[in-house]
C-alpha positions as CSV (number, residue, x, y, z in Angstrom):
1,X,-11.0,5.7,9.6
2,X,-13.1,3.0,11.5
3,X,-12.0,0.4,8.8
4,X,-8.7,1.0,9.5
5,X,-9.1,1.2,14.0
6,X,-10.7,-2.6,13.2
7,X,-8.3,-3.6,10.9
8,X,-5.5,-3.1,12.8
9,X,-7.4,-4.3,16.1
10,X,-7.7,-7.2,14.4
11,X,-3.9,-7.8,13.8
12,X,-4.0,-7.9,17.6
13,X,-2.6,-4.2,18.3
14,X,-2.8,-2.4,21.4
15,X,-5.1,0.4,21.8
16,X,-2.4,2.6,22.3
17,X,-0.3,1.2,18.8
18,X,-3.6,1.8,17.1
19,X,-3.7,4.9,18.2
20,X,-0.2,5.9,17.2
21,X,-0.6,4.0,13.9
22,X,-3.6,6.8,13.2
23,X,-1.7,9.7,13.8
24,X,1.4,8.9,11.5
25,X,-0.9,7.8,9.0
26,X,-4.0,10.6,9.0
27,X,-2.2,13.6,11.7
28,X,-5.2,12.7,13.9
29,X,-4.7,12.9,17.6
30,X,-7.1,10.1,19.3
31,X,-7.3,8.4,22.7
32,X,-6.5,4.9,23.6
33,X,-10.3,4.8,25.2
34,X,-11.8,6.4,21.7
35,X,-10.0,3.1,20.0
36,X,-11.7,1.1,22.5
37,X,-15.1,2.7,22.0
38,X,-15.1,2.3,17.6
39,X,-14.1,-0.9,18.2
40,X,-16.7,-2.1,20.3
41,X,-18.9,-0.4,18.9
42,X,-18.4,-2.1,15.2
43,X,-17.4,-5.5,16.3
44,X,-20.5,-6.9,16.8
45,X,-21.1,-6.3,13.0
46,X,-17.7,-7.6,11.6
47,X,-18.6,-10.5,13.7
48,X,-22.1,-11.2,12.5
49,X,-20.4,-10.7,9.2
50,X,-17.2,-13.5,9.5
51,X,-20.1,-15.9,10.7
52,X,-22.9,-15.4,8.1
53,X,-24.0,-17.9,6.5
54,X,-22.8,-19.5,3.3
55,X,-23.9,-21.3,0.0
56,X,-24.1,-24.7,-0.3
57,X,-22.0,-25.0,-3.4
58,X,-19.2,-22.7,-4.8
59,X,-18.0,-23.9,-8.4
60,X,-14.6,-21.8,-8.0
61,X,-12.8,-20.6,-4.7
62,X,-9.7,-18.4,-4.2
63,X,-7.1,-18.0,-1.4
64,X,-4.7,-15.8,-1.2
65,X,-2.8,-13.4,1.2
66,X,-2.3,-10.0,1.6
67,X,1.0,-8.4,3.2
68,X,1.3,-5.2,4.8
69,X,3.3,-3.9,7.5
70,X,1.7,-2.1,11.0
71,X,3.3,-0.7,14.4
72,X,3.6,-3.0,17.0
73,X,5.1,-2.3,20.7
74,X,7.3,0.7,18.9
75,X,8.7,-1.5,16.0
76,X,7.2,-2.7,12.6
77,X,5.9,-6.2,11.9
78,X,4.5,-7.8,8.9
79,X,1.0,-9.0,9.4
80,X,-1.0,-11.1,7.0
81,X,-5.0,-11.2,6.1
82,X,-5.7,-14.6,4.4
83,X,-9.2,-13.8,2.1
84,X,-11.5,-15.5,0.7
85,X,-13.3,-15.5,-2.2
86,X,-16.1,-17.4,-3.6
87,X,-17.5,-17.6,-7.1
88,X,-21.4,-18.8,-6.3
89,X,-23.5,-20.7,-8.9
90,X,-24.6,-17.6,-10.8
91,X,-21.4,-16.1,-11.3
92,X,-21.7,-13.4,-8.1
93,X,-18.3,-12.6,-6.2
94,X,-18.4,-13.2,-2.6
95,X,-16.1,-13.0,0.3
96,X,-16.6,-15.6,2.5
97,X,-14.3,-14.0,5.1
98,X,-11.3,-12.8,6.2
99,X,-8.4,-14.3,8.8
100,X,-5.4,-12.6,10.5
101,X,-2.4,-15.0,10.8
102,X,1.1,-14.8,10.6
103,X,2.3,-18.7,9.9
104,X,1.0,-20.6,7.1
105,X,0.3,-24.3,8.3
106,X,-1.8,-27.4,7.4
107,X,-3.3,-26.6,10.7
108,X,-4.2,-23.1,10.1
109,X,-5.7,-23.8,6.9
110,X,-7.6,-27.0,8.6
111,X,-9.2,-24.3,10.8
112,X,-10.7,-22.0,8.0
113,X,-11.8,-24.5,6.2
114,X,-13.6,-26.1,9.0
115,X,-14.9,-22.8,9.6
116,X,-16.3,-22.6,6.2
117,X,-17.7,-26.3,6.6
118,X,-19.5,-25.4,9.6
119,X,-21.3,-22.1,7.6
120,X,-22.6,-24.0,5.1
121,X,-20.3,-24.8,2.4
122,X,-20.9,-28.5,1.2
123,X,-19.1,-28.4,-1.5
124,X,-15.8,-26.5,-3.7
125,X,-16.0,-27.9,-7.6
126,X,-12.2,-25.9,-7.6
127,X,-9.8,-23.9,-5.5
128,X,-7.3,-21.9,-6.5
129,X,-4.4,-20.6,-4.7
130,X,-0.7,-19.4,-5.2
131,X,0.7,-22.8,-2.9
132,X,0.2,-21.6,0.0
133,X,2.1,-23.9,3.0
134,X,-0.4,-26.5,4.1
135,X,-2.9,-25.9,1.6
136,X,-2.8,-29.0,-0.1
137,X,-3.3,-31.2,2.4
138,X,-6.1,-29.0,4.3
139,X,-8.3,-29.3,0.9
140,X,-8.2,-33.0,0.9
141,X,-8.8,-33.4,4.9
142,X,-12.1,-31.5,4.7
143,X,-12.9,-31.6,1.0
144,X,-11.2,-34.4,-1.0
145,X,-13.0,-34.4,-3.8
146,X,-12.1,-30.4,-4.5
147,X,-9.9,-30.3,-7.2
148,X,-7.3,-27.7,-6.4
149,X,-6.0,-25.4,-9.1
150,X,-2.3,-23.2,-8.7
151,X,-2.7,-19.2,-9.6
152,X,-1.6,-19.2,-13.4
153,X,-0.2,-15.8,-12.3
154,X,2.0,-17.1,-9.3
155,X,3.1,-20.3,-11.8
156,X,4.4,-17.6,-14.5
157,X,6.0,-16.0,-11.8
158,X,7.4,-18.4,-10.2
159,X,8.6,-19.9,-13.9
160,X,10.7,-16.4,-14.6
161,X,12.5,-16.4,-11.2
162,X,15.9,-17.8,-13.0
163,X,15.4,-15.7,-16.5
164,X,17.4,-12.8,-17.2
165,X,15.4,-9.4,-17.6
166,X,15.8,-8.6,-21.1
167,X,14.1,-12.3,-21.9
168,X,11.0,-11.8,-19.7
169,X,9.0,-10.8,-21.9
170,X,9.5,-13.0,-24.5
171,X,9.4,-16.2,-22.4
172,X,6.3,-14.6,-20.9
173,X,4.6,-14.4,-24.1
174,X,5.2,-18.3,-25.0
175,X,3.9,-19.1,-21.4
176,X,1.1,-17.1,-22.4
177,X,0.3,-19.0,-25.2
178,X,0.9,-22.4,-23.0
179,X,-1.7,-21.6,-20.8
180,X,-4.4,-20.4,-23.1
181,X,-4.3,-23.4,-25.1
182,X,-7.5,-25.0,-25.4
183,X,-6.2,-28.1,-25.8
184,X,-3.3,-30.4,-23.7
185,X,-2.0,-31.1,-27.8
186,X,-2.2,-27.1,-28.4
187,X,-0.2,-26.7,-24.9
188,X,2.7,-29.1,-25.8
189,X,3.2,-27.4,-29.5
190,X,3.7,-24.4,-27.8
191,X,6.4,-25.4,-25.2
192,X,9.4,-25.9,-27.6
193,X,9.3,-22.6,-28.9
194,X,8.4,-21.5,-25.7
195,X,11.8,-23.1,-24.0
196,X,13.7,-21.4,-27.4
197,X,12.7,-18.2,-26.5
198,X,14.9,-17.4,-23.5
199,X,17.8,-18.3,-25.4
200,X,20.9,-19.7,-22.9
201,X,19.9,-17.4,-19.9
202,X,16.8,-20.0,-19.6
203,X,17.6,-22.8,-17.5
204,X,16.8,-26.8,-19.0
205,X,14.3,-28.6,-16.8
């Protein structure tokens, strides 16, 4: 239950919407002043945590965000939590932290990665990320020469927004094969038959 009293304190909810948020979700009656106290009690952890830090070098890192909805001043919002996470030269998973926002912007993104800078990170061989707003041109203001890499998951998904049910899986399959080509020659063979596949409900480029 303390994960979730500094989750949502971290969303920026009152004591008293945290506290109401913990009795619809676990039938627990507690006080505004019992929020207060967990929270400042773990704090000084989570925050010794966010500002660890880092490796020099990450070969791969991925950003992405997570959705969910919380209790704010009687009504329900939809909050964000932007994570993190590093591949380090020996192949160990690592979050490098977690941020609570609710616009995506150049400037947002300007300030995480300045904040990952300033721990330690030198340098980021690849990131990868679903396109999220500003992105792009945070990476090259604080490390240009990153290469930056779009979620293969988010592209398919993004590629079957205009196909018709009963074709995803078929045009899903030659994207598959598209993207697990070894080769840029391999990748090409496989895009006519990939473009056949959704028959007319496919769209032309």
């Amino acid at each position: 239950m303390e994960e979730k009293i500094l989750a949502l304190y971290s969303c920026g909810m009152s004591q008293r919407d945290i506290a109401e948020q913990i009795r619809e979700l676990y039938d627990v009656e507690i006080s505004p002043e019992l929020v207060t106290k967990i929270t400042e009690k773990i704090m000084p952890e989570v925050t010794a945590w966010q500002n660890r830090p880092l490796e020099a070098v990450y070969p791969f890192v991925f950003m992405d965000a997570i959705d969910y909805k919380v209790k704010e001043d009687h009504r329900y919002v939809t909050k964000a939590a932007y994570v993190v996470l590093g591949i380090t030269m020996d192949g160990r998973k690592d979050i490098l932290g977690v941020w609570i926002g609710e616009h995506e912007s150049s400037k947002f993104w300007l300030n995480v990665l300045n904040d990952l800078k300033s721990r330690g990170v030198l340098d980021v061989y690849l990131f990868c990320t679903d396109g999220l707003c500003g992105m792009m041109q945070a990476i090259q203001a604080v490390y240009p020469q990153s290469r930056l890499q779009r979620c293969i998951i988010h592209q398919i998904r993004s590629s079957t927004r205009f196909v018709s049910y009963k074709d995803i899986k078929q045009v899903v399959a030659g994207l598959k094969k598209i993207y697990t080509a070894v080769t840029l020659e391999e990748a090409e063979d496989a895009l006519p038959s990939s473009g056949r596949r959704g028959g007319n409900s496919t769209p032309s480029a």
